[in-house]
N, C-alpha and C positions, 0 to 999 in steps of 0.2 A: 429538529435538525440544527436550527441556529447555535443550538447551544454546545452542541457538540465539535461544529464547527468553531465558532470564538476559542474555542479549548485547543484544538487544534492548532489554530491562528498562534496562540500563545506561546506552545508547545515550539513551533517552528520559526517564530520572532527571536523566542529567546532562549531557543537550542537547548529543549528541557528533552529528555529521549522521550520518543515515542514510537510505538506500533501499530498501526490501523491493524483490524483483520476485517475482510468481509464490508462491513457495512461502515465501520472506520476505517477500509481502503478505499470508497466510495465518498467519504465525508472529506478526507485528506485531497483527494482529487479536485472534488467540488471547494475547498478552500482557497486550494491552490489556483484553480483558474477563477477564482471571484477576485483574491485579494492580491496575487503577482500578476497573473496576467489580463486581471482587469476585462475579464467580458461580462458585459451587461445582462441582465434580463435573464442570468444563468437560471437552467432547468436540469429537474433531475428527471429520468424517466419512469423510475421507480414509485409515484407521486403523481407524475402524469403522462403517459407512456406517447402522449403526442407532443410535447410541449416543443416550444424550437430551442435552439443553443440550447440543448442538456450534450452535455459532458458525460453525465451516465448513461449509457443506454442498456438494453435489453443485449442479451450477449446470444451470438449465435445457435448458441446451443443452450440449453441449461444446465448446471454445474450441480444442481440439487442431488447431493446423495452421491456425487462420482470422487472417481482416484483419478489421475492423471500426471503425468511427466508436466515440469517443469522445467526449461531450456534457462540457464541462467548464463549472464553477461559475465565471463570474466573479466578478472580485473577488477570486481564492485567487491561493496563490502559484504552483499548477500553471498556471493562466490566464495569471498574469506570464510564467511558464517558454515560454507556449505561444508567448504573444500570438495568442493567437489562442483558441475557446470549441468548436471542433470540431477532432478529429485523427485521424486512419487510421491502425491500430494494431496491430502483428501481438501472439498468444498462444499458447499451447502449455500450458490449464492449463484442469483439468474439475470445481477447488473454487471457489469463492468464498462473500460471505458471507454467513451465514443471512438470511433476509427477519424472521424472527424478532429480529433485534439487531440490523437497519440503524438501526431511528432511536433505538433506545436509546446506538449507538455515534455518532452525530454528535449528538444534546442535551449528549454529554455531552464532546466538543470533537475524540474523533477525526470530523475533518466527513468525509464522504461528498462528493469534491468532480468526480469522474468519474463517469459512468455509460452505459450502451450503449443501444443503442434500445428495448429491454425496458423502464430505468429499472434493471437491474442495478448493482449496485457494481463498478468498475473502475476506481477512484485513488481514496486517501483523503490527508487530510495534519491532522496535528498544530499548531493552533496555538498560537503564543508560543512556537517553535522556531527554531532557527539551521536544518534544513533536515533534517525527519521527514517524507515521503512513501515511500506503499507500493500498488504499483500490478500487478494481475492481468496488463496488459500486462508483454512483457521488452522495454525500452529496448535493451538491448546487445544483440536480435537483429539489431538495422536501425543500431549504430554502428559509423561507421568513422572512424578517424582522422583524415577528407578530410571526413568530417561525420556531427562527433558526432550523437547523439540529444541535443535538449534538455534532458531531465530528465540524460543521463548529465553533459552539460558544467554544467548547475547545480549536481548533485551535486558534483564535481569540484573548484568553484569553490568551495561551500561548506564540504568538507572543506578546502583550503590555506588558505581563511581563516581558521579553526578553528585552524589546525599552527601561520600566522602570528600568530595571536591568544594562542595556548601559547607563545610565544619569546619575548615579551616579558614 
């Protein structure tokens, strides 16, 4: 996990685009509250399903194998991505993140801009970014060539402009 995390860290130091899905929305969360908002002794539940301070925890329900609505924040850049403020969304993932550090992580700019019908965390996105979202849905379960997923061709787009951006 360190290493994935450091990659991360990088990724969001020096505004290289990135997308968590799943368990890179879970690595992106845990970076985020180790290396901005600095809590110690950080635990993922995933790892150890008692530990204390985990930021991840076991999600109400499990998301193994469902579809489900997506309630998205207008105004964000995922809403731009959507156009649209509701989405149907497959997952295959049984962490997400603590109730505990939802609104300490959006005061403090990773916003919470997805959420399910519970009011669960399900996309978050980094502002004053070239293109940091990390999302419990997997976009590339439901992308094909013929038609991408949203988030995956914004991704996409924000990474070559990124590469074009680097050439000159």
């Amino acid at each position: 996990m360190n290493g994935a995390v450091a990659g991360i860290q990088f990724a969001r130091e020096h505004d290289y685009p990135f997308i968590g899905t799943c368990g890179g929305f879970q690595h992106a969360v845990v970076e985020y509250a180790r290396n901005v908002l600095k809590i110690e002794e950080l635990k993922h539940a995933d790892f150890d399903i008692y530990a204390p301070n985990s930021v991840i925890t076991p999600l109400t329900c499990s998301l193994m194998g469902l579809t489900g609505d997506v309630h998205i924040l207008s105004g964000t850049q995922v809403s731009a991505i959507y156009s649209d403020v509701i989405a149907e969304e497959k997952y295959t993932c049984n962490f997400g993140v603590s109730a505990d550090i939802k609104e300490r992580l959006d005061r403090s700019g990773l916003k919470v801009v997805g959420t399910d019908d519970n009011g669960e965390t399900r996309i978050v996105e980094l502002g004053g970014k070239t293109f940091y979202i990390a999302t419990l849905l997997q976009p590339q379960l439901s992308s094909t060539p013929e038609h991408p997923h949203p988030l995956i061709l914004a991704y996409l787009r924000a990474a070559l402009a990124f590469h074009n951006g680097r050439q000159n």
